[in-house]
C-alpha positions in Angstrom: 123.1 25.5 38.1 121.7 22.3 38.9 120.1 20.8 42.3 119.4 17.1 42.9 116.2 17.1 45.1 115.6 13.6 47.1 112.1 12.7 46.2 109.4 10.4 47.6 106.4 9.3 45.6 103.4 7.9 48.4 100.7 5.6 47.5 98.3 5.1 50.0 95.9 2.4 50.1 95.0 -1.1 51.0 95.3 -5.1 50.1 92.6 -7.0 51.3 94.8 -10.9 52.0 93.0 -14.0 53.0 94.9 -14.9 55.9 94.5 -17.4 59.2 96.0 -14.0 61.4 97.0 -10.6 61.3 100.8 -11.8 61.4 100.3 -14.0 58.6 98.3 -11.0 56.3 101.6 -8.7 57.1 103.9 -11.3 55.9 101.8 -12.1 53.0 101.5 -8.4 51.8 105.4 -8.0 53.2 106.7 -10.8 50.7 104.2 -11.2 48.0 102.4 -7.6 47.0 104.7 -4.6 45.8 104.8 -2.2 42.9 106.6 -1.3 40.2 106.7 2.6 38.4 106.3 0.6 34.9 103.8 -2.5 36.0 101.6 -1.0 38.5 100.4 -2.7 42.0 101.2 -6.3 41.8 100.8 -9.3 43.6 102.0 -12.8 43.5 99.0 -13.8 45.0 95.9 -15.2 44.3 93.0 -13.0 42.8 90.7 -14.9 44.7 92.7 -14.5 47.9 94.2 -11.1 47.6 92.5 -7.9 46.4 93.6 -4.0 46.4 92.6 -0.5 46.5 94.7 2.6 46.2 95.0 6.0 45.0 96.2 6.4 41.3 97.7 9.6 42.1 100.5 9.9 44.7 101.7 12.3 47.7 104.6 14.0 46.3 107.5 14.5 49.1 110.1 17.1 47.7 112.8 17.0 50.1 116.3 20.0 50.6 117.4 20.5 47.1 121.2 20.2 47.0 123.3 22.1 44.6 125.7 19.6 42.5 126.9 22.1 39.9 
């Protein structure tokens, strides 16, 4: 038999933004800082105005494991 499980993958950590307020460092992260499973953290930001720190290991979420054959 086989059983599709949903699964979440959680990094945790933090960029560090060069921003004039908190709104605009949540937009900047929001729109310019992501990551990819194959290219790691990114950022379309500057280096010298945007830095980062997280975990290289992530929270594994299993969720209910469905049965699909």
């Amino acid at each position: 038999m086989k059983y599709e499980v949903e699964t979440k993958f959680v990094f945790s950590g933090k960029f560090t933004v060069e921003a004039k307020s908190a709104e605009e460092a949540n937009r900047l992260v929001g729109e310019y800082c992501g990551m990819t499973m194959s290219g790691g953290i990114e950022s379309a930001l500057s280096p010298d105005d945007c830095d980062w720190e997280f975990d290289v290991h992530a929270e594994t979420i299993a969720g209910k494991a469905r049965k699909i054959t």
